[in-house]
C-alpha positions as CSV (number, residue, x, y, z in Angstrom):
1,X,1.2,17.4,12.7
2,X,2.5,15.1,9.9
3,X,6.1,14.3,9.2
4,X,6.6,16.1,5.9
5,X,9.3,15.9,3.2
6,X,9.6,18.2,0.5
7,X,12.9,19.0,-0.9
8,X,14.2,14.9,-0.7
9,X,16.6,13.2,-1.6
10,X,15.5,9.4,-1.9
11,X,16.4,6.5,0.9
12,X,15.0,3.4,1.1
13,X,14.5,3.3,4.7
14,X,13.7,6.7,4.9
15,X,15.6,7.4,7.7
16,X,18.3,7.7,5.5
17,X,17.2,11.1,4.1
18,X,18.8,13.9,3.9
19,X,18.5,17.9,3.6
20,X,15.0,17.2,4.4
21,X,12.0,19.3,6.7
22,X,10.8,16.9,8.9
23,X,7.8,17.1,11.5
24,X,6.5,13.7,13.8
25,X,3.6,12.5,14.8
26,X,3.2,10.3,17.3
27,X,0.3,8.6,15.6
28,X,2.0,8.1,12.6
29,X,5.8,7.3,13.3
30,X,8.3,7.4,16.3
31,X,12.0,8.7,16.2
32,X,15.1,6.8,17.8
33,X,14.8,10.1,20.3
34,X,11.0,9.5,21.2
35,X,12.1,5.9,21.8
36,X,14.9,6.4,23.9
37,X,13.2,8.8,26.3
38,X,9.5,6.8,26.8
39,X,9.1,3.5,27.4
40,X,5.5,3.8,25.7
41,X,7.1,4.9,22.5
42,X,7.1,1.1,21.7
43,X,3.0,0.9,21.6
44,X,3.4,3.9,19.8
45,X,5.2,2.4,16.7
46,X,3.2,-0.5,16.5
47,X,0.0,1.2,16.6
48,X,1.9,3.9,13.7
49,X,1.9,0.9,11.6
50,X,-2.1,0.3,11.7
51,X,-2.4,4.2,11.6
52,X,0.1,4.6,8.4
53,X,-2.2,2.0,6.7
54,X,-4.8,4.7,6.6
55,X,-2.7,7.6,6.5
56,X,-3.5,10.6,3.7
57,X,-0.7,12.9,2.8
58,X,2.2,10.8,3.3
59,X,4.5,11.9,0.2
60,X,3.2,15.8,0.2
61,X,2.2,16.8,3.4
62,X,-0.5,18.2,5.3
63,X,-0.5,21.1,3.3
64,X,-1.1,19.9,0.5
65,X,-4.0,18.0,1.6
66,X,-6.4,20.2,-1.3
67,X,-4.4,19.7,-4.0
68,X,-5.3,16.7,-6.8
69,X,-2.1,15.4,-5.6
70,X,-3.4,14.5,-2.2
71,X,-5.9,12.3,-4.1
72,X,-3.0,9.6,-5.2
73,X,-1.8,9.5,-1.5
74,X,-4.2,8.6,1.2
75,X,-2.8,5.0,2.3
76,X,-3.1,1.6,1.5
77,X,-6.4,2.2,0.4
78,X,-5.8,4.7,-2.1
79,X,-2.9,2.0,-3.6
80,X,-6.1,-1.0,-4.1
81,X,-8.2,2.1,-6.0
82,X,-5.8,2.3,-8.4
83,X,-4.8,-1.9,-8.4
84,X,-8.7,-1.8,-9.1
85,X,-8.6,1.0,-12.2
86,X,-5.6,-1.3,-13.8
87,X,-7.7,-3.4,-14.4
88,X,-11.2,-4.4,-16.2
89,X,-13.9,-4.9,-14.1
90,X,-14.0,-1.2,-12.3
91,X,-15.0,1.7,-15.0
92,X,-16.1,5.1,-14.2
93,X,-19.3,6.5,-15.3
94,X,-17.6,9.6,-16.4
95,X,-14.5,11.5,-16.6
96,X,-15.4,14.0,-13.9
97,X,-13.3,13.8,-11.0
98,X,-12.1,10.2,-11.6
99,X,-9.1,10.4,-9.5
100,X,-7.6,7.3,-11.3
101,X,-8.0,8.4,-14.7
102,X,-4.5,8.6,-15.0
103,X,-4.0,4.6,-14.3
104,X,-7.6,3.9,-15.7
105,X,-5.8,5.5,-19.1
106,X,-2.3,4.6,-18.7
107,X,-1.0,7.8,-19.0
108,X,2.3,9.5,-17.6
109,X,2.6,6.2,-15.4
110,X,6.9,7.2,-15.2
111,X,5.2,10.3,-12.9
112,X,2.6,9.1,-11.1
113,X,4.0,5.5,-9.5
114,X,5.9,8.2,-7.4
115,X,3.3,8.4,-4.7
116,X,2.5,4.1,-4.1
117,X,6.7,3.8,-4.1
118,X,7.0,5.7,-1.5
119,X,3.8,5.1,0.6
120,X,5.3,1.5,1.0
121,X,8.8,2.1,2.0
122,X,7.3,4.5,4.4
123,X,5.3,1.7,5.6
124,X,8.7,-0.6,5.5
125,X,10.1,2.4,7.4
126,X,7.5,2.3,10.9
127,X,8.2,-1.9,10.1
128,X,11.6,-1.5,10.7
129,X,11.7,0.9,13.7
130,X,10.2,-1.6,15.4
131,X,12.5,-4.1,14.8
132,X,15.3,-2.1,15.5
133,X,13.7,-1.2,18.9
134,X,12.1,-4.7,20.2
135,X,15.9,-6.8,18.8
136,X,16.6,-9.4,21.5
137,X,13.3,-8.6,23.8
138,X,11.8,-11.1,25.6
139,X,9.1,-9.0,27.3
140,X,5.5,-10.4,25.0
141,X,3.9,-7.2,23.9
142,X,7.2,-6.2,22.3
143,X,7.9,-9.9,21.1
144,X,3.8,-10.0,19.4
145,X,4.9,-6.2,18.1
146,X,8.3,-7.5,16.2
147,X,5.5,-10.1,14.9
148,X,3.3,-7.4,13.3
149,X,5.8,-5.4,11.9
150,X,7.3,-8.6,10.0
151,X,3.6,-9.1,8.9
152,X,3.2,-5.7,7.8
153,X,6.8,-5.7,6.3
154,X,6.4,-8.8,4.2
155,X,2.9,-7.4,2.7
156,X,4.8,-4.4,1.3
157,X,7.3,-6.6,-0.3
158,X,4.6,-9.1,-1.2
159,X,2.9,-6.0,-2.6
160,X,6.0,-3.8,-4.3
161,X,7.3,-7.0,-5.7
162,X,4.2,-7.7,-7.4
163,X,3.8,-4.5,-8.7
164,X,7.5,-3.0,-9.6
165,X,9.1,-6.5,-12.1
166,X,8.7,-6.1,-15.4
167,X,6.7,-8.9,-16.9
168,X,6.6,-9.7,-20.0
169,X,4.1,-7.7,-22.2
170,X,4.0,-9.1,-25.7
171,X,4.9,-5.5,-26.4
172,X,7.8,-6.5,-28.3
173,X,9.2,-3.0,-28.6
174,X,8.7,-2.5,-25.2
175,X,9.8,-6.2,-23.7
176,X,13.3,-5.4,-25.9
177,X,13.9,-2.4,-23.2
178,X,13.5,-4.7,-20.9
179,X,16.6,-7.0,-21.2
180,X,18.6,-6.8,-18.5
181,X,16.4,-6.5,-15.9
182,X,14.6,-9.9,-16.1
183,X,13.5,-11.1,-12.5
184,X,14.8,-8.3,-10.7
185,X,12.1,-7.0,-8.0
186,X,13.1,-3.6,-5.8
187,X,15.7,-2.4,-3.6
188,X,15.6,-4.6,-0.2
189,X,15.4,-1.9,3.1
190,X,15.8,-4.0,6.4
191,X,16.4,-2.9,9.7
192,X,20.0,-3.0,9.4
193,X,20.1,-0.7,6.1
194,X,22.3,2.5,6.9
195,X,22.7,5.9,5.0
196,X,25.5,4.5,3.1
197,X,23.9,1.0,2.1
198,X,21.0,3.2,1.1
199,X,22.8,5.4,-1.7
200,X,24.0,2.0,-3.5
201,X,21.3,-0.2,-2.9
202,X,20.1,-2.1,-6.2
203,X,17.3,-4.4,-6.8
204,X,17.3,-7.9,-5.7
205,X,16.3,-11.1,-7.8
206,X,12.9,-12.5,-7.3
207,X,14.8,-15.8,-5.5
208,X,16.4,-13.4,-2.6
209,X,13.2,-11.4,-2.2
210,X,10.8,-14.6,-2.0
211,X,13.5,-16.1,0.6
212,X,13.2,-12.9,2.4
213,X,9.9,-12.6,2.7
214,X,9.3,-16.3,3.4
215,X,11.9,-15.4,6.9
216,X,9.2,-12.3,7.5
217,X,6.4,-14.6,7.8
218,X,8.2,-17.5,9.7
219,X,9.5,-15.4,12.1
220,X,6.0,-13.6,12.3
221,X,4.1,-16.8,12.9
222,X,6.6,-17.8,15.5
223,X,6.2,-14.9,17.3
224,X,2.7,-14.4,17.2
225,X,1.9,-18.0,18.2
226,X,-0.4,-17.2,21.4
227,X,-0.7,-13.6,20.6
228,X,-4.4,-12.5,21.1
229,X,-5.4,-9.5,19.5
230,X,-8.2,-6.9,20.6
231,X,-9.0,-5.8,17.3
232,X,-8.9,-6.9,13.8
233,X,-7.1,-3.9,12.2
234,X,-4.0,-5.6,14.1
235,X,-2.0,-8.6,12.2
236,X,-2.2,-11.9,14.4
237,X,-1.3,-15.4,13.3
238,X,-4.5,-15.9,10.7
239,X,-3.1,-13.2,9.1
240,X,0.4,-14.2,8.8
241,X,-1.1,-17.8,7.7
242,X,-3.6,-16.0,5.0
243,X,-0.6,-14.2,3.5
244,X,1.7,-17.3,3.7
245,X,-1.5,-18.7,1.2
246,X,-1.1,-15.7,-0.9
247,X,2.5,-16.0,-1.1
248,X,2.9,-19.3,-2.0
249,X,0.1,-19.2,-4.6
250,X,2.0,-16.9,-6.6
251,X,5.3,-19.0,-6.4
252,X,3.4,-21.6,-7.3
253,X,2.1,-20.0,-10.8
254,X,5.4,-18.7,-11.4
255,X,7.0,-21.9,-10.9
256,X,4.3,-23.5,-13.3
257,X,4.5,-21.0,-15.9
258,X,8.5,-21.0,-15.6
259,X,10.1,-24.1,-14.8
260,X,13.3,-22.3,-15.4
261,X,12.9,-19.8,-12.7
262,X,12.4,-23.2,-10.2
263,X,15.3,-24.4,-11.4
264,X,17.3,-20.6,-10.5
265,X,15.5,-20.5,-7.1
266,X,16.4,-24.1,-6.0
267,X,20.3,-22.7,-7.0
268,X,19.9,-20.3,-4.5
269,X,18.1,-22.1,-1.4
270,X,21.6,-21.7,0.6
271,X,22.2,-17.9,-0.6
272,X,23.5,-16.4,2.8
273,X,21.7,-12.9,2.3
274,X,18.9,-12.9,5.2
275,X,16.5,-15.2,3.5
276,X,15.7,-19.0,4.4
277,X,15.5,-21.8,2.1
278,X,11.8,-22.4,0.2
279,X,12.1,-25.7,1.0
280,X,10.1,-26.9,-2.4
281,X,11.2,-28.8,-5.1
282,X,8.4,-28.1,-7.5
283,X,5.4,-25.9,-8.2
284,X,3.0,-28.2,-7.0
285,X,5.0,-28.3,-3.5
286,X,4.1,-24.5,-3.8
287,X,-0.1,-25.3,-4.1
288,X,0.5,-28.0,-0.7
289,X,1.5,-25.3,1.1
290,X,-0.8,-22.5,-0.3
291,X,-4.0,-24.9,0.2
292,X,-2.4,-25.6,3.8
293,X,-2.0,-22.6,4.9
294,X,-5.6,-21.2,3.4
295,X,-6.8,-23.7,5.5
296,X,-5.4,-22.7,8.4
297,X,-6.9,-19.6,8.2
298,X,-10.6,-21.2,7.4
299,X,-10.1,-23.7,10.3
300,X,-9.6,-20.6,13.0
301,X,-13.3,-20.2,12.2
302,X,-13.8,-17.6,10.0
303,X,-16.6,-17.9,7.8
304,X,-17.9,-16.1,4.5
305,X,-20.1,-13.2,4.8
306,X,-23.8,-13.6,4.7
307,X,-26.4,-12.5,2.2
308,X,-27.6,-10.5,5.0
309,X,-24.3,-9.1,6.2
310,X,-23.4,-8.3,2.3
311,X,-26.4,-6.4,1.3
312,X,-27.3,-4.8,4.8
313,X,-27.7,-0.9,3.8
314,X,-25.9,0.6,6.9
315,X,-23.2,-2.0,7.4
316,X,-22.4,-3.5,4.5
317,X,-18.8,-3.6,3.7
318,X,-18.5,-1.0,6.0
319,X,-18.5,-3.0,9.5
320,X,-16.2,-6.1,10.2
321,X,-17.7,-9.4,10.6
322,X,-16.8,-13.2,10.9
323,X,-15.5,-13.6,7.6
324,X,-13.1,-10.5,7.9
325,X,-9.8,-11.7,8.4
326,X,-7.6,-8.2,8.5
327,X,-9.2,-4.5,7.9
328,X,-8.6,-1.0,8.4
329,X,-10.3,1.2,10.4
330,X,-11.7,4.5,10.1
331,X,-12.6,5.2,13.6
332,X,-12.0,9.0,13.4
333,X,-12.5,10.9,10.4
334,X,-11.6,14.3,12.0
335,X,-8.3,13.1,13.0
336,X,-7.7,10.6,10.3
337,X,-9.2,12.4,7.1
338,X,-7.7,15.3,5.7
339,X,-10.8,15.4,3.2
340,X,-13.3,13.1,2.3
341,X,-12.8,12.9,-1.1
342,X,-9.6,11.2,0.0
343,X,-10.7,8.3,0.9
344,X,-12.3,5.0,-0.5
345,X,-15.9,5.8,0.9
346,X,-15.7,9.3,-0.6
347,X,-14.3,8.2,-3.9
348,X,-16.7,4.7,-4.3
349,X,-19.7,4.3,-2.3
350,X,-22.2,5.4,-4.4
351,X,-25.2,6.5,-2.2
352,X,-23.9,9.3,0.0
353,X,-24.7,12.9,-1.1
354,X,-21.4,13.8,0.1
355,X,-19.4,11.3,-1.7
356,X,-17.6,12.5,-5.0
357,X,-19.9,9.7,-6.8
358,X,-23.0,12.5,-6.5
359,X,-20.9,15.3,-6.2
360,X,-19.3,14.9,-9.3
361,X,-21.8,12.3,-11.2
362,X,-18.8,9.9,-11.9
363,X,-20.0,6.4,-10.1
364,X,-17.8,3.7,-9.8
365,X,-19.4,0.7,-11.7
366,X,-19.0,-3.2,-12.4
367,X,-18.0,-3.5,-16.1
368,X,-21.0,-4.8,-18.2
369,X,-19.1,-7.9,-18.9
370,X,-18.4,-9.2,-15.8
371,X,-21.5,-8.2,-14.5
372,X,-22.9,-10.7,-17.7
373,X,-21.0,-13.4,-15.5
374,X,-23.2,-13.3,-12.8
375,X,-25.2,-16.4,-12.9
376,X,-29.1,-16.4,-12.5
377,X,-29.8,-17.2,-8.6
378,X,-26.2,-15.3,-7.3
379,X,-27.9,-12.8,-4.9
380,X,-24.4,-10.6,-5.3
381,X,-25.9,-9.7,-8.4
382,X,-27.9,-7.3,-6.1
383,X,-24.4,-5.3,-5.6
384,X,-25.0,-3.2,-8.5
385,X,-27.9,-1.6,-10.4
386,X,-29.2,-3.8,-13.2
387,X,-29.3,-1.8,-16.8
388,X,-32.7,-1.7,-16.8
389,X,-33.6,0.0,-13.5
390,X,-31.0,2.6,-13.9
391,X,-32.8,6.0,-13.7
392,X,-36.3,4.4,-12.8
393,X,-38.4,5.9,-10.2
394,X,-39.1,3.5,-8.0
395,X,-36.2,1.3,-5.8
396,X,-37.0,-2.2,-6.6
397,X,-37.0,-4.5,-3.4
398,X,-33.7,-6.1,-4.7
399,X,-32.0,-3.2,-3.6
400,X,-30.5,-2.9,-0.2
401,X,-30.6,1.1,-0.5
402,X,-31.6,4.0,2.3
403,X,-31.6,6.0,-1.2
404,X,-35.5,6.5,-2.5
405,X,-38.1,6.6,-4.4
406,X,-37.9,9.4,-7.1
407,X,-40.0,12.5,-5.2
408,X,-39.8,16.4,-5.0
409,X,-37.8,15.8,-1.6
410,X,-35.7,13.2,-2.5
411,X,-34.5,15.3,-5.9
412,X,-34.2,18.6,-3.5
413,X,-32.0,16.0,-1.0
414,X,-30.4,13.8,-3.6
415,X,-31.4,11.2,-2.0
416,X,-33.5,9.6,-5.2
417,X,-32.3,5.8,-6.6
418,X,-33.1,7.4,-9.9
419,X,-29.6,9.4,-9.8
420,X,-27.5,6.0,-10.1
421,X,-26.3,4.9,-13.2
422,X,-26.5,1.1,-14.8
423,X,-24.1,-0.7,-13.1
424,X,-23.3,1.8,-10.0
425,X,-22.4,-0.2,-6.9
426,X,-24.2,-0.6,-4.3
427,X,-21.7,-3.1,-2.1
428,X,-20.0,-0.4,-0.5
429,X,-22.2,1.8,2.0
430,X,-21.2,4.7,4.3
431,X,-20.3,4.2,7.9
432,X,-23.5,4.2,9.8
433,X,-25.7,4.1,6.3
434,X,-25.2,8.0,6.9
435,X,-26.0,9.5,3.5
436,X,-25.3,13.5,4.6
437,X,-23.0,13.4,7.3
438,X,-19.4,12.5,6.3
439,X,-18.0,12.8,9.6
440,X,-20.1,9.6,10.4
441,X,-19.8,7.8,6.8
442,X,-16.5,7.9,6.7
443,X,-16.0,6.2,10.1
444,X,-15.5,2.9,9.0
445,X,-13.7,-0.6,8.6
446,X,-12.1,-1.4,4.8
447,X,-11.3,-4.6,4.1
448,X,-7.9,-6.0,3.9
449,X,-8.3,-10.0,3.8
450,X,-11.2,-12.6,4.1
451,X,-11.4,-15.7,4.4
452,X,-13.5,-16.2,0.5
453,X,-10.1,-15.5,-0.5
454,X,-8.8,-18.6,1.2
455,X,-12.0,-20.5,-0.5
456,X,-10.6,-19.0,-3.6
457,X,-6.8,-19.7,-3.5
458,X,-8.0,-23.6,-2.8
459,X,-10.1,-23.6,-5.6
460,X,-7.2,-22.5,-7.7
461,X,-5.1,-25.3,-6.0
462,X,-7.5,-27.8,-6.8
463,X,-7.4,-26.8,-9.8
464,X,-3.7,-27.4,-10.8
465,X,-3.1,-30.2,-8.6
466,X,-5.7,-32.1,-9.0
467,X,-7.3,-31.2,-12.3
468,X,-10.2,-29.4,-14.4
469,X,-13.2,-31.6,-12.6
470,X,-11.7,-31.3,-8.7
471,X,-11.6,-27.3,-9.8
472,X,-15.0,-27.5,-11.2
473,X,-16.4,-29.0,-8.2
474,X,-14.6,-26.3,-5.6
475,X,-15.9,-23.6,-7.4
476,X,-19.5,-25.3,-7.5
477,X,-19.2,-26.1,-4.2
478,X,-18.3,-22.5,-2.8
479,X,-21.0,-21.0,-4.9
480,X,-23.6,-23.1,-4.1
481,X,-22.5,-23.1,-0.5
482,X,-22.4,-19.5,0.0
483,X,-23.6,-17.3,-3.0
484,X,-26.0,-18.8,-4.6
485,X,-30.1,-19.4,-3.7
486,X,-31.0,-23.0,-4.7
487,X,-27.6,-24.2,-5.3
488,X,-27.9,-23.8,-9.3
489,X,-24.4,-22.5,-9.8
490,X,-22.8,-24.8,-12.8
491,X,-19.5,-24.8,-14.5
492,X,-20.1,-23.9,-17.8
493,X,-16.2,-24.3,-18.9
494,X,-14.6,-27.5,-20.9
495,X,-10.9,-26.4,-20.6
496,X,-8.4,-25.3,-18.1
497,X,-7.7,-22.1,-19.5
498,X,-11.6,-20.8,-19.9
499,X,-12.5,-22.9,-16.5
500,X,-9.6,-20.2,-14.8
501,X,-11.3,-16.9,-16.9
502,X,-14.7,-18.6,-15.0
503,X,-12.9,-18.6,-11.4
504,X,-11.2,-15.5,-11.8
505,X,-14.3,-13.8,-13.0
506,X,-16.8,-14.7,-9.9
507,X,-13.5,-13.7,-7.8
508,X,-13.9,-10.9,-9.0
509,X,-17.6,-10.2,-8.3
510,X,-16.5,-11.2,-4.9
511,X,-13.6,-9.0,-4.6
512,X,-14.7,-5.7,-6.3
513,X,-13.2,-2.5,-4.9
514,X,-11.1,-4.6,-2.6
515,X,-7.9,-4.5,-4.4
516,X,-7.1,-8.1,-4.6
517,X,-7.4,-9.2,-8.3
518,X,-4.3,-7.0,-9.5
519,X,-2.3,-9.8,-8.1
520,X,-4.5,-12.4,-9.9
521,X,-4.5,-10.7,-13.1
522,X,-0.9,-9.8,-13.3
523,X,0.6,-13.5,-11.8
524,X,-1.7,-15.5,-14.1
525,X,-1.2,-13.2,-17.4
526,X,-4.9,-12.6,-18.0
527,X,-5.6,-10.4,-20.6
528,X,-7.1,-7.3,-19.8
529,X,-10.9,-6.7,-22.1
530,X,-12.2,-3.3,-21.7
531,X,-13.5,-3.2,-25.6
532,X,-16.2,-5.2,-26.8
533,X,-20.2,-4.7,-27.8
534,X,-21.8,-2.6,-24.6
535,X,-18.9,-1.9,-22.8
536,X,-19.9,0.7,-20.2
537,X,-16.0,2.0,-20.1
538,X,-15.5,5.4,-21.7
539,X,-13.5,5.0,-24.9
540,X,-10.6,6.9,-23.5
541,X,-10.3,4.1,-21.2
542,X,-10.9,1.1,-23.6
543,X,-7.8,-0.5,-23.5
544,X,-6.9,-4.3,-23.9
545,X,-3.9,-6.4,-23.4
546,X,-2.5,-10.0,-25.0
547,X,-3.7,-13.2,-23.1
548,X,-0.7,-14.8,-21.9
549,X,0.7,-11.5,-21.5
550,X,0.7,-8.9,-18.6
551,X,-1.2,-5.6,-19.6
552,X,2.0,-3.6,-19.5
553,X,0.6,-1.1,-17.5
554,X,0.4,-3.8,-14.6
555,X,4.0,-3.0,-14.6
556,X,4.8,0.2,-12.4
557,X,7.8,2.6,-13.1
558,X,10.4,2.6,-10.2
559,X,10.0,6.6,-9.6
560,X,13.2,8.9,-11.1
561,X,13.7,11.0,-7.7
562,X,15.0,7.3,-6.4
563,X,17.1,6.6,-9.2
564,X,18.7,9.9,-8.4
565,X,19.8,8.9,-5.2
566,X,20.3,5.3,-5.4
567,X,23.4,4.8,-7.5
568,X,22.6,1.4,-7.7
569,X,19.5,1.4,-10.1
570,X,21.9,2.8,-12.6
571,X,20.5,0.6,-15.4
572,X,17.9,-1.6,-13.7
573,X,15.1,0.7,-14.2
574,X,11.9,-0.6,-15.8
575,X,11.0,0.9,-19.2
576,X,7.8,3.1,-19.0
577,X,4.6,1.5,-19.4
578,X,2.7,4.2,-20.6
579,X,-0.1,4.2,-23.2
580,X,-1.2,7.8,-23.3
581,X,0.5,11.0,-22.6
């Protein structure tokens, strides 16, 4: 059974609610009482945390699990569907059972931010049990568990952070509603945060949250230094080092693009408020460290995934390999899925009959634009279905498909190729390659990190610390190390700003469906395109932001139920970013 909460009242920690109906499961989350009485309940939170990553249900409750609702809240994976629909790469075919119309759209985003809000302090909430529990130990499983909940806690800040400030929009109507609440990220829940702290707890400044986090992930390398892990859906020290990369990437654009948020951070390095000191003194200092710690993660060994291992129909991008850093795992669908079209298999993978892709004829597609950006010779290319074989007969050898050729039993199965529209996907591939049984494609590992996106985040590095040409040749090299047949992959930019459109867009071919590129978009101010000649998204989806600018619908709304319980976001809440209503 789940541990349910209907009639709330908000707390960041969660266990500071009140007047609530609460169930447990053991899977999912451990009381103080399970903890005091079994000296297993320690194992049991730690493996709560890799279970609540993949969780459905978590704001509603089981019973709910058939309602549309149910659709916004399955788990972390749920939260990169929608990153992905922000965004302009990742259109649906049709409006049928598009789950993430309502981000695709931007409409009633004050309502529907609800459900990622409190997924992540629910997260924050397992995190913290743990290090309530495992305070002082000295005993190694419990000293590598405190490590993994620090990871896991400093990826939900990483992540809420990211998602809840307010950037700037070039909305000037909008950015005017704004004032006031410049820099401020969301309310900080630790460990330590009672009832009382809970009901008056405001948002912090970006300079206290980056300190804290930085204190997550140096406490969490320290004590997982030696930890070997048994499976990869567990955080070890590559992780910790590939979000350290992450993390100090983006301080290092802010820092760039705002020399006068260095100069506030540096004010604060001694702040005593459960943070450590940066230790920078200028943006670049933030690139050292991010290309340092991506290569940490690249020297432990891990290598980019294979033509082979891309494009293989029954395991690609469903099965783990050597270039998977971090993942998720799917290893019981009766147990772990309340419904298949709750999950990111059900909702993307094109090929299965089961999936919602064939069920209701909505396919999740590359946008014919970055798509256009594939370069002659990039076997990725082979990801999707090319315009011009979208409803043909025959499956052309290029595909990596079990779908078929067009025949009176392949229509009467719905297993023909001919059902896919231009530009479907085909990177994402049931469990198993099983096309009928979803018990079997929906067991499966998802992606969390991999070790292109340490490639990536040096590339960028080069980029501002060295210059245009030592970014031109990363990219070049990574390409025509990894993606490309003949090594023909060339530049074709002449200034910074289109040379980081270029490396943004093949990280995005790379990164497709794997919610990573929100960040990207949102930290570097990218303009979102969605309208131009042959774009494949629906015109009630063409929308497009400023370059420069964040698409103000980056920006999510902190959710009114915690307002109404948190006397301190009594004027700190962001304006609504909605479009449409």
């Amino acid at each position: 059974m789940k541990h349910t909460i209907r009639n709330f009242t908000w707390a960041l920690a969660l266990m500071c609610f009140t007047g609530c109906t609460e169930k447990e499961n053991p899977s999912d989350v451990a009381t103080s009482e399970q903890i005091a009485v079994s000296e297993t309940a320690f194992s049991m939170l730690c493996n709560g945390l890799e279970a609540k990553m993949i969780a459905p249900c978590n704001y509603l409750g089981e019973d709910q699990y058939s309602t549309w609702y149910a659709t916004q809240d399955f788990g972390y994976p749920c939260y990169m569907l929608i990153k992905e629909s922000l965004l302009d790469g990742f259109p649906a075919s049709s409006t049928n059972y598009n789950y993430e119309s309502v981000y695709e759209q931007a409409s009633n985003l004050s309502s529907y931010t609800l459900y990622p809000y409190y997924y992540y302090y629910s997260l924050i909430y397992n995190a913290n049990n743990i290090l309530r529990y495992g305070k002082n130990a000295s005993d190694k499983d419990i000293v590598a568990g405190c490590g993994m909940a620090r990871a896991y806690r400093a990826l939900a800040y990483m992540d809420l952070t990211m998602m809840f400030e307010f950037y700037r929009t070039g909305n000037s109507e909008l950015d005017a509603k704004a004032e006031g609440i410049w820099g401020l990220t969301v309310p900080l829940a630790t460990e330590n945060t009672t009832r009382d702290d809970a009901k008056n707890n405001p948002r912090i400044p970006f300079y206290q949250m980056y300190r804290f986090i930085l204190n997550d992930l140096t406490q969490a390398e320290t004590l997982l230094t030696g930890y070997e892990r048994t499976q990869k859906n567990k955080a070890n020290i590559d992780v910790v080092h590939g979000l350290m990369a992450r993390f100090w990437l983006n301080l290092a654009t802010r820092f760039r693009k705002a020399p006068e948020d260095l100069a506030t951070q540096l004010a604060h390095e001694g702040d005593n408020d459960g943070g450590i000191a940066l230790g920078i003194t200028s943006a670049n200092d933030c690139y050292d460290k991010a290309y340092a710690c991506a290569q940490q993660v690249i020297g432990a060994g891990y290598t980019p995934t294979t033509e082979d291992q891309w494009l293989d129909s029954k395991t690609g991008f469903n099965t783990e390999n050597q270039g998977w850093i971090w993942d998720m795992k799917y290893t019981s669908p009766q147990e772990q899925v309340y419904a298949h079209w709750c999950t990111i298999m059900g909702q993307v993978a094109s090929e299965p009959v089961w999936g919602m892709c064939n069920y209701g004829n909505t396919y999740r597609c590359i946008s014919s634009r970055l798509f256009n950006k594939i370069q002659e010779g990039d076997w990725r290319v082979n990801a999707w279905v090319h315009p011009g074989d979208a409803g043909f007969m025959y499956v052309n050898s290029n595909y990596h498909t079990l779908l078929q050729d067009e025949t009176a039993t392949s229509l009467s199965q719905q297993t023909n190729f001919s059902r896919l529209p231009a530009y479907a996907n085909l990177k994402f591939h049931p469990g198993s390659g099983n096309l009928d049984d979803y018990n079997v494609g929906l067991a499966c590992d998802v992606p969390l990190m991999r070790v292109e996106e340490m490639h990536f985040i040096q590339i960028e590095c080069e980029l501002f610390l060295n210059g245009l040409q030592a970014g031109k040749s990363a990219l070049e090299n990574f390409m025509n190390s990894y993606r490309m047949n003949g090594g023909t992959y060339q530049v074709q930019s002449t200034t910074e700003s289109d040379f980081v459109y270029e490396m943004i867009a093949q990280k995005y071919v790379e990164f497709w469906g794997e919610g990573i590129m929100y960040n990207d978009y949102k930290r570097l101010r990218l303009a979102v395109t969605r309208t131009y000649d042959n774009s494949n998204y629906l015109e009630a989806y063409q929308l497009d932001s400023k370059d420069g600018y964040c698409a103000q619908w980056l920006n999510f709304y902190i959710p009114y139920e915690e307002r109404n319980f948190n006397a301190g976001l009594e004027g700190q809440m962001n304006p609504d970013p909605t479009i449409k209503n």
